[in-house]
N, C-alpha and C positions, 0 to 999 in steps of 0.2 A: 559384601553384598552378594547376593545369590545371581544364579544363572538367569534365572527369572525376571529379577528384577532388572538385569542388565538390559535382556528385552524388551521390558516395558520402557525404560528411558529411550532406547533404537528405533523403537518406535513411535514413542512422543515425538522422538526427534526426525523421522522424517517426515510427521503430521506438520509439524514447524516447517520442515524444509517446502514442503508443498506451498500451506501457505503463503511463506512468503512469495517463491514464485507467484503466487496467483495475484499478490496485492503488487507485486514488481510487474506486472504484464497490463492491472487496472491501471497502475498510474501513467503506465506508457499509453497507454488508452486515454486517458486524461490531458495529461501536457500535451496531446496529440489534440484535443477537440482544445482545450483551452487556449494551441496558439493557433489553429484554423479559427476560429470563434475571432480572435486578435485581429488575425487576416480579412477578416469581410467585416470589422469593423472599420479599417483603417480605410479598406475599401468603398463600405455605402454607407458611411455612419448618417451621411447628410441625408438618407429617405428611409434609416430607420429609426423606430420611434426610443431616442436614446435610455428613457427610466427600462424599458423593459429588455435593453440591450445590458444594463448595467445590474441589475435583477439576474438574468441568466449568465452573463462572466461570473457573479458571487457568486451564485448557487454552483458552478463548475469549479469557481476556487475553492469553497466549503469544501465539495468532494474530494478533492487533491488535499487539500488538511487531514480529511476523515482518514485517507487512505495511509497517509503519512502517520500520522499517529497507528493506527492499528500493524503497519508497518515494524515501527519501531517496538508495538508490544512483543512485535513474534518475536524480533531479532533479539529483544532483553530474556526474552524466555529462551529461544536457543542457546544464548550464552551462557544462562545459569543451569542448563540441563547439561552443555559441554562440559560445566566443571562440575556438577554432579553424574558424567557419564564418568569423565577422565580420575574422579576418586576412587571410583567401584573397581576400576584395573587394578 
């Protein structure tokens, strides 16, 4: 593989790297609002109005899915560019 092309994987790879940080930092942001959300359930379930309490934990756990999944694309793509970076040497 050329010199070149090594670059362009080094740098795919650290678009990847970024990524995933940034999807590692949403989900902390998530599991953060999904068990606060948990906490003032447990707390005033009885004067709020429970369908729309149960509507917004799904909609916050949908998120935490979405996140998880696009997650796990970066990480399969880092992996498969590690062993197409680790050939090229």
């Amino acid at each position: 593989m050329t010199s070149t092309n090594s670059k362009d994987l080094a740098s795919q790879y650290a678009q990847l790297v970024q990524q995933e940080d940034d999807y590692v930092n949403q989900l902390i942001t998530c599991n953060k609002l999904i068990q606060d959300a948990m906490n003032i359930i447990a707390k005033q379930a009885g004067v709020l109005d429970m369908d729309t309490v149960k509507q917004a934990a799904y909609h916050l756990h949908a998120m935490e899915q979405d996140l998880n999944r696009k997650l796990f694309k970066v990480r399969l793509e880092k992996s498969i560019l590690a062993n197409q970076m680790g050939q090229s040497t």
